[in-house]
PAZAPA-4460 file (N, C-alpha, C; in steps of 0.05 Angstrom, whole numbers, plus 32768, in hexadecimal, padded with zeros to 4 digits):
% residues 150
    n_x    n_y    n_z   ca_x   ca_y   ca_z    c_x    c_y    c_z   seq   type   mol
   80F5   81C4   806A   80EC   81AB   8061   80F3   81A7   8043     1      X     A
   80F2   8196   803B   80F9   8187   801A   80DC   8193   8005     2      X     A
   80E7   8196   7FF7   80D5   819B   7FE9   80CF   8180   7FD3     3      X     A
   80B7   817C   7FD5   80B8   815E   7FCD   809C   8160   7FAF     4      X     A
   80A5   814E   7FA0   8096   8153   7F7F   808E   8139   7F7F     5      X     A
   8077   8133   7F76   806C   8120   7F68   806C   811B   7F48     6      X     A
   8073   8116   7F3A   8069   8121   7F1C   8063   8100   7F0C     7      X     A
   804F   8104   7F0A   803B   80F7   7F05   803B   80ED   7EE4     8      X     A
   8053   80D7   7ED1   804F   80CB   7EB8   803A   80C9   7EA7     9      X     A
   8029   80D6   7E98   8010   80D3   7E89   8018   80C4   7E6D    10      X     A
   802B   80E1   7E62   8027   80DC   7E41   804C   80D2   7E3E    11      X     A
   8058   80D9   7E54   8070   80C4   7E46   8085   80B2   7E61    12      X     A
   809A   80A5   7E54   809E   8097   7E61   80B5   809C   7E72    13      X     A
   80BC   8099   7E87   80CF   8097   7EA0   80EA   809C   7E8A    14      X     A
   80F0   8093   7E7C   8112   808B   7E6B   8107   80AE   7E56    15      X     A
   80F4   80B2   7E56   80F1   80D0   7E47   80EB   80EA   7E56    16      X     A
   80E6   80E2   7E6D   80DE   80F8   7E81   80F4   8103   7E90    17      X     A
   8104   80EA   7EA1   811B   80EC   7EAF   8135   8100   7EA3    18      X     A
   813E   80FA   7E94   8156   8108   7E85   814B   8127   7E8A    19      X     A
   8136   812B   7E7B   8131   814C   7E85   8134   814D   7E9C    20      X     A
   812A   814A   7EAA   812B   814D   7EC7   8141   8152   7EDA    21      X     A
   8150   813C   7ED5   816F   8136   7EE0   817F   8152   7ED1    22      X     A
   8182   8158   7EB9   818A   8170   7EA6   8184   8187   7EBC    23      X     A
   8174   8185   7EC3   8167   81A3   7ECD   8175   81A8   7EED    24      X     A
   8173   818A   7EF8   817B   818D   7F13   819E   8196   7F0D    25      X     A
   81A8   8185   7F01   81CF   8191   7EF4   81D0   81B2   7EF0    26      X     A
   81BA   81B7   7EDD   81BC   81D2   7ED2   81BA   81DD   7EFC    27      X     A
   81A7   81E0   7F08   81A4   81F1   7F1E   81C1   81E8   7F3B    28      X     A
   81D0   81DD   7F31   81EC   81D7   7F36   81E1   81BE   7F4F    29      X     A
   81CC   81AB   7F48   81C8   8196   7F60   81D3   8182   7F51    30      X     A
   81D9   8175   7F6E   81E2   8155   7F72   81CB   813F   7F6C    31      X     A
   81CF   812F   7F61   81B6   811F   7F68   81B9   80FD   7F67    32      X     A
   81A5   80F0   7F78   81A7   80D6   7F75   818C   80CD   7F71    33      X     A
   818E   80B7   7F5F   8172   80AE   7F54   8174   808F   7F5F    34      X     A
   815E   8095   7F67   8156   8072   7F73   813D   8062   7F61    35      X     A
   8147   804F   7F64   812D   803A   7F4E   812A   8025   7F61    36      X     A
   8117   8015   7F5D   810A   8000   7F6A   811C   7FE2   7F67    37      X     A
   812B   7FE4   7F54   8137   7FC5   7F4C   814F   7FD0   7F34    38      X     A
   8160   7FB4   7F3A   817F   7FC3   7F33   817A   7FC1   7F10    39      X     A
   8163   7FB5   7F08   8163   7FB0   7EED   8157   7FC9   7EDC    40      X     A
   814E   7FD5   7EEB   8139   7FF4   7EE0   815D   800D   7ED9    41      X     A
   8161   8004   7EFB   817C   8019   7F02   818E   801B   7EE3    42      X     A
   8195   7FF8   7EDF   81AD   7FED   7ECB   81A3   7FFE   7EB2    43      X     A
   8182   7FFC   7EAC   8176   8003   7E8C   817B   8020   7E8A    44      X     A
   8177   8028   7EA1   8179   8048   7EA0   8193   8058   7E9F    45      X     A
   81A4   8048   7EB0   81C4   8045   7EAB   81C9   804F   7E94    46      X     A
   81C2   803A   7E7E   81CA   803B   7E66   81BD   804A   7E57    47      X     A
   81A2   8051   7E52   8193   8067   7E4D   819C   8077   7E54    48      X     A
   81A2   8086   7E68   81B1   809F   7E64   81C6   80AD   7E58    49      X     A
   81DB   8090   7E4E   81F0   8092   7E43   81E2   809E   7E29    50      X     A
   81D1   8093   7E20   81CF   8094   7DFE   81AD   80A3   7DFE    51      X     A
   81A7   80AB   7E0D   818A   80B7   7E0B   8188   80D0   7DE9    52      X     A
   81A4   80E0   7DEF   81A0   80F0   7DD9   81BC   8101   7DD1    53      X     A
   81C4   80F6   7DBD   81D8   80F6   7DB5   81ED   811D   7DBE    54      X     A
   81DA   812E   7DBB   81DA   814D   7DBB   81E5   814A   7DE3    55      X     A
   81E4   813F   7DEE   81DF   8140   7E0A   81F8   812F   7E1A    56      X     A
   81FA   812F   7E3A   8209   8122   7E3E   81FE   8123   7E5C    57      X     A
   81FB   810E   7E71   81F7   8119   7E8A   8204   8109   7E9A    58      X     A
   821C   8116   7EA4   8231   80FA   7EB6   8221   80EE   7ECB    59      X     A
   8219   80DF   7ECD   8217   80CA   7EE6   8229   80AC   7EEB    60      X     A
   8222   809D   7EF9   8227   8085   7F02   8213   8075   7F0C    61      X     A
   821D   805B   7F11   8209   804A   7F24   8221   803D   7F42    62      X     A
   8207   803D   7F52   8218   8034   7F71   8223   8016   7F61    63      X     A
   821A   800A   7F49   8228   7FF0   7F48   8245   7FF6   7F3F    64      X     A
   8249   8011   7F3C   8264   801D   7F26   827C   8021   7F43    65      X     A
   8272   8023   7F54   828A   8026   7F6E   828F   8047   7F69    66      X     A
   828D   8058   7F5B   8295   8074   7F57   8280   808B   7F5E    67      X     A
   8269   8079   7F79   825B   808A   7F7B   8261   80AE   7F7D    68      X     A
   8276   80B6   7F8D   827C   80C4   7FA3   8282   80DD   7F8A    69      X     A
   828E   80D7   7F6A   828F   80E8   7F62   8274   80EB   7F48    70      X     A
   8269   80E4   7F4F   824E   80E4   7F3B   8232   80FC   7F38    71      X     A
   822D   8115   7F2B   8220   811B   7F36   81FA   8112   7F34    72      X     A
   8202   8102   7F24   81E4   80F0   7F28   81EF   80D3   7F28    73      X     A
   81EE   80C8   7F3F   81EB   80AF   7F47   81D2   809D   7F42    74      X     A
   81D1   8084   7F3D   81B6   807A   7F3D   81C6   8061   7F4F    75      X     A
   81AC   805D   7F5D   81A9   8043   7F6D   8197   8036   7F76    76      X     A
   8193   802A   7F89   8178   8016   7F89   817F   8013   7FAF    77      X     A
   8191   8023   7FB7   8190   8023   7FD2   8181   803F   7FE3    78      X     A
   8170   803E   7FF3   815C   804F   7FF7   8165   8062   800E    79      X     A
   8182   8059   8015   819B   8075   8029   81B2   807D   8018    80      X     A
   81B4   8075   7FFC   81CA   8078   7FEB   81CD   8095   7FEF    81      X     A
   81E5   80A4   7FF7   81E4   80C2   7FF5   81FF   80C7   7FF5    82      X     A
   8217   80B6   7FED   8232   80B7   7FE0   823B   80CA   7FD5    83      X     A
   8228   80D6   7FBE   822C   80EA   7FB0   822C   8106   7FB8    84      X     A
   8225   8104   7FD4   8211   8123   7FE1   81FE   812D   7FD3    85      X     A
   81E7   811D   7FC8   81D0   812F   7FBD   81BF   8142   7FC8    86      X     A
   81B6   8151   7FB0   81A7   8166   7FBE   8183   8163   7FBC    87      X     A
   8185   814D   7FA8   8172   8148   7F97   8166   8130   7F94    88      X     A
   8158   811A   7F9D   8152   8108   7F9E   8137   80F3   7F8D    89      X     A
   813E   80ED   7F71   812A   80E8   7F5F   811F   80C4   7F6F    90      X     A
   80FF   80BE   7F76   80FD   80A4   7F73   80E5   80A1   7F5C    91      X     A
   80F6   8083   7F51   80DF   807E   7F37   80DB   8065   7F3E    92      X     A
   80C4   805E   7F2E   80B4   8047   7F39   80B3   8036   7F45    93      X     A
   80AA   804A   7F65   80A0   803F   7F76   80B6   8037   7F92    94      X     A
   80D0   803F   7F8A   80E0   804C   7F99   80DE   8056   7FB4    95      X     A
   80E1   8050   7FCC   80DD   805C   7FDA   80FA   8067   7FF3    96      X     A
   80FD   807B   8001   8112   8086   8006   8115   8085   8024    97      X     A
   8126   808D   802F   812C   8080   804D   8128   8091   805D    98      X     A
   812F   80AC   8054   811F   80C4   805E   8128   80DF   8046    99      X     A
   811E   80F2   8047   8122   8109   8038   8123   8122   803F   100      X     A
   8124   8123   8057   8130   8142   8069   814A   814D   8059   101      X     A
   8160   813C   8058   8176   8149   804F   8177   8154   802E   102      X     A
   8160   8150   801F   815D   8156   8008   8152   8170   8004   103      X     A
   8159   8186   7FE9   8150   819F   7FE8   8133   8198   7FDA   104      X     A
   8138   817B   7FCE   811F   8173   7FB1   8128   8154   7FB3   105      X     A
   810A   814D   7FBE   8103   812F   7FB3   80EE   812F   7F99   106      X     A
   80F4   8121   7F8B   80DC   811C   7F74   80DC   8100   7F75   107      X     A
   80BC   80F7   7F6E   80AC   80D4   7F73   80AE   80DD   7F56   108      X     A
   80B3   80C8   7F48   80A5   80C8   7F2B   809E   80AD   7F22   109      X     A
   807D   80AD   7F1A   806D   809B   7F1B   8061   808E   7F06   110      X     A
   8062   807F   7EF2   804E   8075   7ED5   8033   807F   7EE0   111      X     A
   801C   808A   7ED1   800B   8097   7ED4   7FFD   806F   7ECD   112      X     A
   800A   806C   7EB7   7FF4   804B   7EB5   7FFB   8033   7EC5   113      X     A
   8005   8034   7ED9   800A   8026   7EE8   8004   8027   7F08   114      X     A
   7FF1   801E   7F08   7FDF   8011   7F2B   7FF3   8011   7F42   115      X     A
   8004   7FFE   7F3C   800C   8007   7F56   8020   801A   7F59   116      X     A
   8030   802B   7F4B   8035   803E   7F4B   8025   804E   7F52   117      X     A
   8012   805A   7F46   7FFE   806A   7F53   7FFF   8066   7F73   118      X     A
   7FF3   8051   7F7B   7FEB   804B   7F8F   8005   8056   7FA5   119      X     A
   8017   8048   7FA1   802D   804E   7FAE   8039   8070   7FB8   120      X     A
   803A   8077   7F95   803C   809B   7F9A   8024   80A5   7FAC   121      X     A
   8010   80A0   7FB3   7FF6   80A4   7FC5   8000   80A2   7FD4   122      X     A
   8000   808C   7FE4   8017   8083   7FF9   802D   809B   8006   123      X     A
   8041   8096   7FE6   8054   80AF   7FFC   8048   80CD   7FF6   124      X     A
   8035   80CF   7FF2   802F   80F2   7FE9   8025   80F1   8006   125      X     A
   801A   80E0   8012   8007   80E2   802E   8025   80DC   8041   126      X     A
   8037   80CD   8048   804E   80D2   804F   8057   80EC   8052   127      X     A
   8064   80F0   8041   806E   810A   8039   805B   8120   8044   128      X     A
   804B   8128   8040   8035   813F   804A   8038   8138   8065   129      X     A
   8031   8124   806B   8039   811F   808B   8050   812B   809D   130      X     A
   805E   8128   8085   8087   8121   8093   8088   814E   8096   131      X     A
   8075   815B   8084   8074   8178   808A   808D   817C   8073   132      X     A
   8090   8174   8056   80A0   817D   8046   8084   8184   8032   133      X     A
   808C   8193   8027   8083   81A2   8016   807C   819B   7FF9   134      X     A
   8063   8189   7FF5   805E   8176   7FDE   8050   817E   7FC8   135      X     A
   8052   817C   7FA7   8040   8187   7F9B   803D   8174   7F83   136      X     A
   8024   8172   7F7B   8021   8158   7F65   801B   8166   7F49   137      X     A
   8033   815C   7F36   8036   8168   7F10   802F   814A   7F0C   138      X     A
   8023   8155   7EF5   8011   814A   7EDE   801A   814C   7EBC   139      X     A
   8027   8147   7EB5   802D   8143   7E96   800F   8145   7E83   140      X     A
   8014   8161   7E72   7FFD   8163   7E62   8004   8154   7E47   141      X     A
   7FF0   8159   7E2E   7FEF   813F   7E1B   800C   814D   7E10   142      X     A
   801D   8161   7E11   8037   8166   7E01   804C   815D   7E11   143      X     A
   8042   8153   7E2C   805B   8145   7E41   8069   815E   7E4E   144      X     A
   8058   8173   7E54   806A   818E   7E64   8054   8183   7E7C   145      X     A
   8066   818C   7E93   8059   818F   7EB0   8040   81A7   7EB7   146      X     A
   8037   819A   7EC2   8021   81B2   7EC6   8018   81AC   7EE5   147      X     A
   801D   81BD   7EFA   8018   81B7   7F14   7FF7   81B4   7F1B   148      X     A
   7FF3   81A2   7F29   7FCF   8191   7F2E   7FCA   819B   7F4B   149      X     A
   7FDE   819D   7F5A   7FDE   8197   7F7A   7FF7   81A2   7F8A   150      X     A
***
């Protein structure tokens, strides 16, 4: 089964959280595709990535770019996008996915100040536990490192 992460936004924000994240999945030699809720989040983050931090670099694309197939982080807003062959499957707010068997790692990542986010990640954490993948809920302490809750 998938091993599936919740990680839960407190002290910072989705455009500061993400980049580590994605870094880490490249470093462990995965593929990955990130899905967002609406093509306007996808576009901001697009470009945020480009310029997040000057020291850094993390190739991706967007499914609007047509070059999915060689990308190893794709972002899209289609919820079977898997062009790239990911191994790794990030959804952020509020995102939801078409299924996640074929993934080694799904991660939900959620604004901790935002309702229906919450609500939603509830939603798929009770999904998911259902579906028999293997779920666990991180929590960002006040320095923004993960600290597993669940």
């Amino acid at each position: 089964m998938t091993e599936v992460l919740f990680y839960h936004l407190t002290e910072s924000r989705l455009e500061d959280a993400l980049p580590g994240l994605l870094e880490r999945s490249l470093a462990k030699g995965w593929r990955v595709v990130v899905q967002f809720a609406s093509e306007e989040r996808r576009d901001a983050l697009d470009h945020h990535l480009w310029v997040y931090r000057d020291e850094s670099f993390l190739p991706h694309g967007s499914d609007a770019d047509g070059s999915g197939t060689l990308q190893p982080i794709l972002l899209t807003v289609d919820a079977g996008q898997e062009v790239n062959d990911p191994h790794v499957r990030f959804l952020v707010e509020g995102a939801i996915p078409a299924a996640l068997d074929r993934y080694v790692r799904a991660v939900y990542l959620f604004d901790g100040h935002d309702e229906d986010q919450i609500a939603r990640a509830r939603e798929r954490w009770t999904v998911e536990k259902a579906a028999g993948h293997d779920v666990t809920y991180w929590q960002q302490t006040d320095g923004g490192r993960w600290v597993k809750k669940a």
